[in-house]
C-alpha positions as a Markdown table, in Angstrom:
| # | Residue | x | y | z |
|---|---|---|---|---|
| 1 | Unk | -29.9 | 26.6 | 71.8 |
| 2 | Unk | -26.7 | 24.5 | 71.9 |
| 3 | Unk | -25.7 | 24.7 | 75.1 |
| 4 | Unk | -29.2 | 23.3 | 76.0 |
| 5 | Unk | -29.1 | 20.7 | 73.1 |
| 6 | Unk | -25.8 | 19.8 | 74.9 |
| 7 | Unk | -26.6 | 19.7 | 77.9 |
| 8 | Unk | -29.8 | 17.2 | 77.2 |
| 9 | Unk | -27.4 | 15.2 | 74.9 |
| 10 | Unk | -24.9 | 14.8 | 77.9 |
| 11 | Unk | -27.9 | 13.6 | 80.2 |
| 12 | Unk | -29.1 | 10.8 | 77.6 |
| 13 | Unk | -25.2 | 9.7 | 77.2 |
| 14 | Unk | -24.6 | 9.4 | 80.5 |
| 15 | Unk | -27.5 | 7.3 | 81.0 |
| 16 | Unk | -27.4 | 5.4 | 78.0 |
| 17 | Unk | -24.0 | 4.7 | 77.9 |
| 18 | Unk | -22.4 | 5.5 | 80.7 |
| 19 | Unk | -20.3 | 8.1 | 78.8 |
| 20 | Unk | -19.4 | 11.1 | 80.6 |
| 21 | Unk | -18.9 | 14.3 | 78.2 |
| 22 | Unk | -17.2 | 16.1 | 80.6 |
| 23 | Unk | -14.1 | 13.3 | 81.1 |
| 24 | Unk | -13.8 | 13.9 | 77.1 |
| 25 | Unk | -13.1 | 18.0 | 77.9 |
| 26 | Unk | -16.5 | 18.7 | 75.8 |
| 27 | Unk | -18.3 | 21.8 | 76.3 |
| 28 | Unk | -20.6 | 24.2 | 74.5 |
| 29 | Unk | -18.8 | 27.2 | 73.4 |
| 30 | Unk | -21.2 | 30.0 | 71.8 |
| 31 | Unk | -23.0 | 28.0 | 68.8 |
| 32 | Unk | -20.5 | 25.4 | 68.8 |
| 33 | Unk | -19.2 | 22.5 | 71.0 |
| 34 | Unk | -15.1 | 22.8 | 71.5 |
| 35 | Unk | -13.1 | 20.4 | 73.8 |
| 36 | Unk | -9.9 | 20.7 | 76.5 |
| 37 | Unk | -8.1 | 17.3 | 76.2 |
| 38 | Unk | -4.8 | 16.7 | 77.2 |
| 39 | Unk | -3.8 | 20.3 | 77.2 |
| 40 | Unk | -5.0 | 21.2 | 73.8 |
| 41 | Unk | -8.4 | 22.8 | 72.5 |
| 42 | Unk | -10.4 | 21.7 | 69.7 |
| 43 | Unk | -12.4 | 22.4 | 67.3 |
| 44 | Unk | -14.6 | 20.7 | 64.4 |
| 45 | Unk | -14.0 | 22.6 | 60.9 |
| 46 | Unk | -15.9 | 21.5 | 57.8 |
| 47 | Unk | -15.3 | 21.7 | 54.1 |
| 48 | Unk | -18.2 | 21.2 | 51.6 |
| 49 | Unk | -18.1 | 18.2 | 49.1 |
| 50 | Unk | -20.0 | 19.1 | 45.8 |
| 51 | Unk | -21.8 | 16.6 | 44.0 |
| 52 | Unk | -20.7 | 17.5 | 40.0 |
| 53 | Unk | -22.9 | 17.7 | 36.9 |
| 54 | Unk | -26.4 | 17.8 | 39.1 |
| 55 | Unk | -26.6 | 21.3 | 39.5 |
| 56 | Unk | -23.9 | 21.1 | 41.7 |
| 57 | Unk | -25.4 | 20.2 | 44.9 |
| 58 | Unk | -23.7 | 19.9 | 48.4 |
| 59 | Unk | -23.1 | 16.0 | 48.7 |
| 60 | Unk | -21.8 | 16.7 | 51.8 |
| 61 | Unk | -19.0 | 17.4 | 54.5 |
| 62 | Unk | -15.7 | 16.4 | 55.4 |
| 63 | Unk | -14.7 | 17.2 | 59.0 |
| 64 | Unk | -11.5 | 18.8 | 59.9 |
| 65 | Unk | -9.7 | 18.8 | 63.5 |
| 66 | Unk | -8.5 | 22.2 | 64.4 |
| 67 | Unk | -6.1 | 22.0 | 67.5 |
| 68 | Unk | -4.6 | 25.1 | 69.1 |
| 69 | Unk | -2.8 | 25.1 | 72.5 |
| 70 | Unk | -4.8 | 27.6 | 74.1 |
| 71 | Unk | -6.8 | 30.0 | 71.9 |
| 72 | Unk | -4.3 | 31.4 | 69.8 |
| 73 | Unk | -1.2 | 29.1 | 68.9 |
| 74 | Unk | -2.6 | 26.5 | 65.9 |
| 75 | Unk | -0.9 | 23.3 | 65.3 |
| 76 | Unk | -1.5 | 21.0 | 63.2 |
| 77 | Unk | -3.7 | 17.8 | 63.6 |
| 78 | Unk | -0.6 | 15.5 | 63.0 |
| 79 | Unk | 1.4 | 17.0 | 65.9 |
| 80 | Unk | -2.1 | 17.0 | 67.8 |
| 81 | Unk | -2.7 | 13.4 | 67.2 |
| 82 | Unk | 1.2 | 12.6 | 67.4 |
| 83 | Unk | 1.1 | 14.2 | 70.8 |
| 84 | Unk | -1.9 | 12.0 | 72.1 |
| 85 | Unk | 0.0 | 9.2 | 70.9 |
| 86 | Unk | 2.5 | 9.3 | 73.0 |
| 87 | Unk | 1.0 | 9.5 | 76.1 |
| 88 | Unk | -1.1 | 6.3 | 75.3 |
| 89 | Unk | -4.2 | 8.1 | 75.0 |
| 90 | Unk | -4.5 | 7.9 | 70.8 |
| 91 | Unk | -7.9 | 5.6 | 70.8 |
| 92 | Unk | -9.4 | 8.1 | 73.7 |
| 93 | Unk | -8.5 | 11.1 | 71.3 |
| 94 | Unk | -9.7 | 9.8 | 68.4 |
| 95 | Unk | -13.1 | 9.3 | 70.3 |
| 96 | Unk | -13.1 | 13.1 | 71.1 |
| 97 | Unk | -12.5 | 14.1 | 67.6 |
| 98 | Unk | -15.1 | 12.1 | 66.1 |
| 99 | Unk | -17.6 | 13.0 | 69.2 |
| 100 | Unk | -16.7 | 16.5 | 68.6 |
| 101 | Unk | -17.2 | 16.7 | 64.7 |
| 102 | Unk | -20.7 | 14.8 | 65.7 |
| 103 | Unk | -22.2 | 17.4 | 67.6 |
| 104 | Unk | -20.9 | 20.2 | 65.5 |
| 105 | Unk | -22.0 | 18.6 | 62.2 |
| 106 | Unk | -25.3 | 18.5 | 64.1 |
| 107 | Unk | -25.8 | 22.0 | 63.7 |
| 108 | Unk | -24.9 | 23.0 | 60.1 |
| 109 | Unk | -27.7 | 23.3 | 57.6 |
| 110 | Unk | -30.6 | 20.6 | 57.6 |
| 111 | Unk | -29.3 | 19.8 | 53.8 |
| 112 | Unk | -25.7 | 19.0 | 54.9 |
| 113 | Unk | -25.1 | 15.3 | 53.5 |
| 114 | Unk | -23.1 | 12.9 | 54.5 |
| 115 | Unk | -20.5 | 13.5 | 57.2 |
| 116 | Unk | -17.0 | 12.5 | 56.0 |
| 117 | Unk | -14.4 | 11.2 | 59.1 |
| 118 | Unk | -11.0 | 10.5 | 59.1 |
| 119 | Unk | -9.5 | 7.6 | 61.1 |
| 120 | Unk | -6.3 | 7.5 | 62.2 |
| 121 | Unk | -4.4 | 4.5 | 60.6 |
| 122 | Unk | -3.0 | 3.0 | 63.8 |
| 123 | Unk | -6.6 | 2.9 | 65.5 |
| 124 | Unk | -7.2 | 0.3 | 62.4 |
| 125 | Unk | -4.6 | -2.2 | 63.2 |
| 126 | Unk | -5.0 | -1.6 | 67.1 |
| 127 | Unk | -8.5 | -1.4 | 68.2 |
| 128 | Unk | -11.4 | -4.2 | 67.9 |
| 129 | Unk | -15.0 | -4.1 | 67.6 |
| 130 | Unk | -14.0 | -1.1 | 65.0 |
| 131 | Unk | -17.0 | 1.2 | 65.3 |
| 132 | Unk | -18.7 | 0.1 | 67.8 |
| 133 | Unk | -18.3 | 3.2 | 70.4 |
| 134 | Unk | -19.0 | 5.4 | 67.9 |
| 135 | Unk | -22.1 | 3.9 | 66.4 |
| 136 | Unk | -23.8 | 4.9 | 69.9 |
| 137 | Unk | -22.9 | 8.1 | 70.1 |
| 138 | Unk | -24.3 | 8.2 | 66.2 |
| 139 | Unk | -27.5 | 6.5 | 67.3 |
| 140 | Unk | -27.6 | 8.7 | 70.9 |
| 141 | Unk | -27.6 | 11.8 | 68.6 |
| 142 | Unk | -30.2 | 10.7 | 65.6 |
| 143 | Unk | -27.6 | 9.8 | 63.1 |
| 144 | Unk | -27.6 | 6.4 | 61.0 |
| 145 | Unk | -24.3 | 5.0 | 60.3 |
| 146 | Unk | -25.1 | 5.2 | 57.0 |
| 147 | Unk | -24.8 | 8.7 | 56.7 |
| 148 | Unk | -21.2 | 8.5 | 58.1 |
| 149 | Unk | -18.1 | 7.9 | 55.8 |
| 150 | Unk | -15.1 | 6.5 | 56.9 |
| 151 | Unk | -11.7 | 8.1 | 55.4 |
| 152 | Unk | -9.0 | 5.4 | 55.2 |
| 153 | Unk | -5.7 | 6.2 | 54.3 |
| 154 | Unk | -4.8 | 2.8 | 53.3 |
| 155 | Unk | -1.4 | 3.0 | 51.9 |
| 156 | Unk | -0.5 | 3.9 | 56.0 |
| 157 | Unk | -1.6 | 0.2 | 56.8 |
| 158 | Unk | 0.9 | -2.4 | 55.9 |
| 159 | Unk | -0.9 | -5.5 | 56.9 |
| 160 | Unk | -3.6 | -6.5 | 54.5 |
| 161 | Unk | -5.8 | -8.9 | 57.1 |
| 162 | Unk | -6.0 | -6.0 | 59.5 |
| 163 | Unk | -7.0 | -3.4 | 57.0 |
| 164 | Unk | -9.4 | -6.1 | 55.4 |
| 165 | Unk | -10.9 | -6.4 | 59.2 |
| 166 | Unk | -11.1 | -3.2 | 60.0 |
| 167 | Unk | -13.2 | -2.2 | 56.9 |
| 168 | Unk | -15.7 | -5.3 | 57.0 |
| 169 | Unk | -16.4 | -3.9 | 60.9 |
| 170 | Unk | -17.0 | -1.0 | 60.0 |
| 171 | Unk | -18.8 | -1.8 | 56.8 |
| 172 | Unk | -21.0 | -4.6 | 58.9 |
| 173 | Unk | -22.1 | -1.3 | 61.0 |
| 174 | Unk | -23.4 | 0.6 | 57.7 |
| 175 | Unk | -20.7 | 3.0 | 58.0 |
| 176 | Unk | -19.7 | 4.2 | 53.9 |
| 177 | Unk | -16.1 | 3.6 | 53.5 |
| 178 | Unk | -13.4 | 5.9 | 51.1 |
| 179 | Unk | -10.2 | 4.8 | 50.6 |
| 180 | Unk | -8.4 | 8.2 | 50.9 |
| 181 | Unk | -5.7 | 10.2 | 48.8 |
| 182 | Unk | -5.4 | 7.8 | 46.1 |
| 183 | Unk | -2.3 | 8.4 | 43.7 |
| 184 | Unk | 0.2 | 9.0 | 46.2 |
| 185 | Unk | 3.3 | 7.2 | 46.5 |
| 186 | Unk | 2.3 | 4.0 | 48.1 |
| 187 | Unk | -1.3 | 3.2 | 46.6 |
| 188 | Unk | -1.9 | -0.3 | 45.8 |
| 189 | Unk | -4.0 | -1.0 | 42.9 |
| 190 | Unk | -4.5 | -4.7 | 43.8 |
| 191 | Unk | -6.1 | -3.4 | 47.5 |
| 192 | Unk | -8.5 | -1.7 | 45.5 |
| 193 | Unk | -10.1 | -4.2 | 44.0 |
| 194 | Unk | -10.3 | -6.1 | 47.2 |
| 195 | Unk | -11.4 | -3.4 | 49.5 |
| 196 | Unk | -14.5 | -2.8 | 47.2 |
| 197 | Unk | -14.5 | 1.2 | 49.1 |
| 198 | Unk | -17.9 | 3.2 | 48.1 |
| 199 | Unk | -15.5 | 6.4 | 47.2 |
| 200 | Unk | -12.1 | 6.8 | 46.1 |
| 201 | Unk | -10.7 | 9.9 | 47.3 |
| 202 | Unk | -7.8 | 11.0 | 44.5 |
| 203 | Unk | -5.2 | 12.8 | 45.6 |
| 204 | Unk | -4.0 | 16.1 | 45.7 |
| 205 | Unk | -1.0 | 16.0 | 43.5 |
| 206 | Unk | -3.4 | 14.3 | 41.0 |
| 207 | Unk | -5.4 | 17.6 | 40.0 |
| 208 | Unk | -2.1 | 19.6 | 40.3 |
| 209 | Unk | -0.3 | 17.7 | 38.3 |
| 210 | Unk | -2.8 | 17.8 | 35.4 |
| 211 | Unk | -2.8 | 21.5 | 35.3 |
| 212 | Unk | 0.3 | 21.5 | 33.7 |
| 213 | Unk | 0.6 | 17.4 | 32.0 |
| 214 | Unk | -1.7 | 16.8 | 29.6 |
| 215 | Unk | -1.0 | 13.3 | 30.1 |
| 216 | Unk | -2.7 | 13.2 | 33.4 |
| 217 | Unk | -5.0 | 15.4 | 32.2 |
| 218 | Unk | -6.3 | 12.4 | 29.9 |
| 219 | Unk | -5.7 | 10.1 | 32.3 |
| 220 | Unk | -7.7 | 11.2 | 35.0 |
| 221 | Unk | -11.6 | 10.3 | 32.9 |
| 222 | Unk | -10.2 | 7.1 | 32.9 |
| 223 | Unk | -9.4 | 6.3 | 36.7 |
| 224 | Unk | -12.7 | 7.9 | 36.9 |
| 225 | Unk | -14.0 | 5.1 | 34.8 |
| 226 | Unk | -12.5 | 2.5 | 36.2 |
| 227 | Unk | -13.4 | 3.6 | 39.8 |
| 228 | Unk | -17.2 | 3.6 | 38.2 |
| 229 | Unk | -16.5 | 0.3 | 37.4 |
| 230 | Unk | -15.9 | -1.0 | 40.4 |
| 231 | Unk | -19.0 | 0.4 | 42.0 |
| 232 | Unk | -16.7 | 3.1 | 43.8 |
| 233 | Unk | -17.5 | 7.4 | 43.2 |
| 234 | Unk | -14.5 | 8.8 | 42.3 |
| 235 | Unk | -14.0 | 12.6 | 44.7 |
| 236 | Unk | -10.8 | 14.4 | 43.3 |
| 237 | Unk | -9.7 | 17.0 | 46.3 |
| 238 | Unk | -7.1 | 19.7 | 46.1 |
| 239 | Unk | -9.1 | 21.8 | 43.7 |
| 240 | Unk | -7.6 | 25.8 | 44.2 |
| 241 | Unk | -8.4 | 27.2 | 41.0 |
| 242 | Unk | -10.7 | 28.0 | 38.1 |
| 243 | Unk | -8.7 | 25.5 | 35.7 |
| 244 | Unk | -8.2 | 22.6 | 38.2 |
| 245 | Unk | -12.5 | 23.0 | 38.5 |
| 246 | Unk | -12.9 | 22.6 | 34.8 |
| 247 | Unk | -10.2 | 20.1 | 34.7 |
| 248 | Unk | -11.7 | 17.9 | 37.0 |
| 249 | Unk | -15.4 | 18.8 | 36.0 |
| 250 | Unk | -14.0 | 17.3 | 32.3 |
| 251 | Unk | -12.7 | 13.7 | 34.0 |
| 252 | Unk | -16.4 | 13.3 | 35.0 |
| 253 | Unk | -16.0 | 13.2 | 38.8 |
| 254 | Unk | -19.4 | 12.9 | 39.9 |
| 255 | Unk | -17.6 | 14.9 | 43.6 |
| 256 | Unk | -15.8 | 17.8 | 43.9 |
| 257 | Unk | -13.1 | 19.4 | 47.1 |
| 258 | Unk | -11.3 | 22.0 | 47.7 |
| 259 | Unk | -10.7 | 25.6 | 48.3 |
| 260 | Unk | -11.4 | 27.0 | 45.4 |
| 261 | Unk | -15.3 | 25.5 | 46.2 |
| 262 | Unk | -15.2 | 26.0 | 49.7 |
| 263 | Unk | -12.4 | 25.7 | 52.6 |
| 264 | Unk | -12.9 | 24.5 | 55.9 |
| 265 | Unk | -14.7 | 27.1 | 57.8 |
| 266 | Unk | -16.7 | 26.0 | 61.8 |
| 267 | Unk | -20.3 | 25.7 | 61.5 |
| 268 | Unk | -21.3 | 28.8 | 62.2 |
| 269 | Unk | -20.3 | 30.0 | 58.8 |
| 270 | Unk | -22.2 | 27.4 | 56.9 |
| 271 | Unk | -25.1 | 28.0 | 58.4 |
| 272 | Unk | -25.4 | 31.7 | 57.7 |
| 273 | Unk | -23.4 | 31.3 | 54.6 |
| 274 | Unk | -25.0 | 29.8 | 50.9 |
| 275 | Unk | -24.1 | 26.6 | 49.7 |
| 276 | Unk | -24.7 | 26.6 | 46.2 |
| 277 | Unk | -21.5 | 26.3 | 44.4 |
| 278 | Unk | -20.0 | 29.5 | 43.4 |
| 279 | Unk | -18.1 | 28.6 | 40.0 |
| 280 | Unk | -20.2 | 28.5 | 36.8 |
């Protein structure tokens, strides 16, 4: 059933767009579509994002790049991406991922959300028109923009005008924007405000730390708030155990990430596996 899904998809790209699948490596695998660029393979994995405090429901997925050279040896997605990078191709990479993650999120489960995608912070201060490319391929496969959420990691752009830019395009597209791993080092309050995001990703260190300071611990409802506020729903990530859950299920996070809910797994396994929430 994929292969001939793929195979129809590559014919109405081709013709629409004048985009050839097979120059992007892209070929149906089994029940999954994997790619051969530049001497790596990938693959699409997807972790579940829960929506809090409604019965837990599955809000939707975040998709993860999972780069090997050949079947066997991982690496990671920085080296992959790092790699692409410096043989010039970064922008024709970052196409493949997102292309790849498209036609994999395709096939998990008809209830599976929104569809959560990094970008890489150099393609936001190099590339115009940001978007554009990829709201075809969306539309080619039956996908609004608005069911698409861009992960920014805006502390990695320095510049405010082009990080201002970049988000209006892709905002002007109906693409959902999150401003990603908030708390770290470098986040800047005052972009916040200006940025107007529809999520705020917290990160990881955030509901780790609060295990163990009670001080975060209280202070976590109120960034919560304050995201609220600002029209902006709060997702604290990096949850890996049963206290971090409660934790975060106490700062009134209306979304919910991390292992101890689900980990990145390939489609396959979310469509024969439940996705209720397992925690009570």
């Amino acid at each position: 059933m994929v292969q001939q899904s793929f195979e129809k998809l590559k014919e109405a790209l081709k013709e629409a767009l004048y985009l050839d699948l097979d120059e992007l490596g892209l070929s149906a695998q089994g029940d999954e579509v994997v790619s051969k660029y530049i001497g790596l393979q990938l693959r699409s994995a997807f972790q579940p994002i829960y929506q809090a405090g409604q019965q837990d429901k599955l809000y939707g997925f975040e998709a993860l790049l999972r780069p090997s050279i050949g079947e066997q040896d991982a690496v990671s997605p920085v080296f992959a991406f790092s790699f692409a990078d410096n043989q010039g191709r970064l922008v024709k990479f970052d196409r493949v991922a997102r292309t790849l993650h498209t036609l994999n999120y395709l096939h998990l489960p008809e209830d599976k959300g929104l569809l959560f995608l990094n970008v890489h912070p150099k393609l936001l201060v190099s590339v115009n028109a940001h978007g554009k490319v990829f709201e075809r391929i969306l539309h080619a496969n039956s996908v609004p923009t608005q069911q698409v959420v861009i992960e920014i990691l805006e502390s990695a752009v320095e510049v405010d005008r082009q990080l201002t830019e970049a988000i209006d395009n892709y905002r002007d597209r109906g693409y959902q924007i999150a401003l990603d791993d908030f708390g770290s080092k470098h986040s800047n309050l005052d972009r916040l405000w200006r940025l107007s995001p529809h999520y705020v990703k917290l990160d990881l260190s955030l509901i780790r730390e609060a295990e163990t300071n009670t001080r975060v611990q209280r202070a976590l409802p109120k960034l919560v708030e304050m995201f609220t506020e600002l029209g902006a729903k709060a997702v604290i990530e990096g949850i890996e155990n049963e206290t971090q859950y409660r934790i975060a299920l106490d700062s009134g996070a209306p979304l919910l990430q991390g292992y101890y809910l689900g980990k990145p797994e390939f489609a396959t396994h979310w469509r024969e596996a439940s996705l209720e929430l397992v925690p009570t």
